[in-house]
N, C-alpha and C positions, 0 to 999 in steps of 0.2 A: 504493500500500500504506500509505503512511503518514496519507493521508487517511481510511481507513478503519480505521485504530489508533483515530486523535482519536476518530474517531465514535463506537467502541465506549466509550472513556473519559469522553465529553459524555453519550455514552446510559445507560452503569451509573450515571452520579453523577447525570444527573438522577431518574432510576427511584427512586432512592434517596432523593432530593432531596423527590421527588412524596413519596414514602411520609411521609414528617417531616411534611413539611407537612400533610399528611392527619391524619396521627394527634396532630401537638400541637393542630392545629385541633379538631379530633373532642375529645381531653381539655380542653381550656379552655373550646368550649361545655358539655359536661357540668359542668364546676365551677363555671360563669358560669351557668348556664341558660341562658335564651336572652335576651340583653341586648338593648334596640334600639339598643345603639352596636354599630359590628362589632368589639368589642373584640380578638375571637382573631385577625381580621387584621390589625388594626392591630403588636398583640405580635410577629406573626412578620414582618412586613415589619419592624419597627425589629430583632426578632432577626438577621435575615438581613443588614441593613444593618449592625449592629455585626460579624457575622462576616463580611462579604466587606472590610471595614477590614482584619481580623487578616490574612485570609488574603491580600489582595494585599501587605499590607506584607512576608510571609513568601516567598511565593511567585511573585512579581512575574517573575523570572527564571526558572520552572520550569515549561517548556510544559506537561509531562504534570500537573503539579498544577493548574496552571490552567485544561485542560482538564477535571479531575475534580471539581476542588473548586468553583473557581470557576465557569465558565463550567455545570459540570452536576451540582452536587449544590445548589450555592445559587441556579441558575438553576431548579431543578425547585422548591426551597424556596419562592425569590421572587424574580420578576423584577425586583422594586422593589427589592431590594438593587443590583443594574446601573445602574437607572437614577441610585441615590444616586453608586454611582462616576462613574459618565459622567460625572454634570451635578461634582463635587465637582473631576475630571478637567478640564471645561473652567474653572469657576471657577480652579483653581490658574492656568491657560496664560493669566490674564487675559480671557478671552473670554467676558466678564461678557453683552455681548449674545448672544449664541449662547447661554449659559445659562439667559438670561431666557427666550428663544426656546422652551429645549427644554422647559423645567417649564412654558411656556407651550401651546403644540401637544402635549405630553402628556396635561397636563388635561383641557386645554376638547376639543382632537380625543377624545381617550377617550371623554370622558361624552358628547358627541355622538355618536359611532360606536356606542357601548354601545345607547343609544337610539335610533338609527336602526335596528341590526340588528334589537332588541326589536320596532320599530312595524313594520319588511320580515315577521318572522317571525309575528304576530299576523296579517298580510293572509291568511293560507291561512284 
């Protein structure tokens, strides 16, 4: 039962989380036009990373907030905010390689994976 509490608490806040992101994304290219930097991503991904700071420094201790806030209203916003904690997470524990590691296999795995789906999905 209480597995399926969190769930509903990870799924309203990201539901919610998607909807933000959509619509400040959707307002900042209308006011940008259409830039060829990705500026309105860039904005919400450094938004989201300044709010999962606030909120874990707040909520650190507070499962159901963490499930709401953090884990699924800033998870649906921007996963990049996560990944700021995590790696910020192992920098503090000293674990400067494993940090290197992870911004490392984040990147480079990403835009490869990105492009590989792209060149699989193009075969049809």
């Amino acid at each position: 039962m209480q597995s399926l509490i969190a769930l509903i608490y990870v799924g309203i806040g990201g539901f919610f989380g998607a909807i933000c992101r959509w619509s400040l994304g959707s307002m900042l290219k209308k006011s940008l036009g259409d830039p060829s930097f990705p500026y309105p991503t860039l904005l919400i991904n450094l938004i989201g990373c300044f709010a999962i700071g606030i909120a874990y420094s707040i909520w650190e201790n507070n499962n159901t907030a963490k499930l709401f806030i953090i884990i699924g209203f800033l998870g649906g916003f921007t996963t990049f905010s996560t990944f700021g904690l995590e790696l910020l997470t192992l920098i503090r524990a000293g674990s400067l390689g494993m940090a290197a590691l992870y911004v490392s296999l984040s990147s480079l795995l990403g835009i490869f994976l990105v492009w590989l789906g792209m060149t699989i999905a193009r075969l049809n």
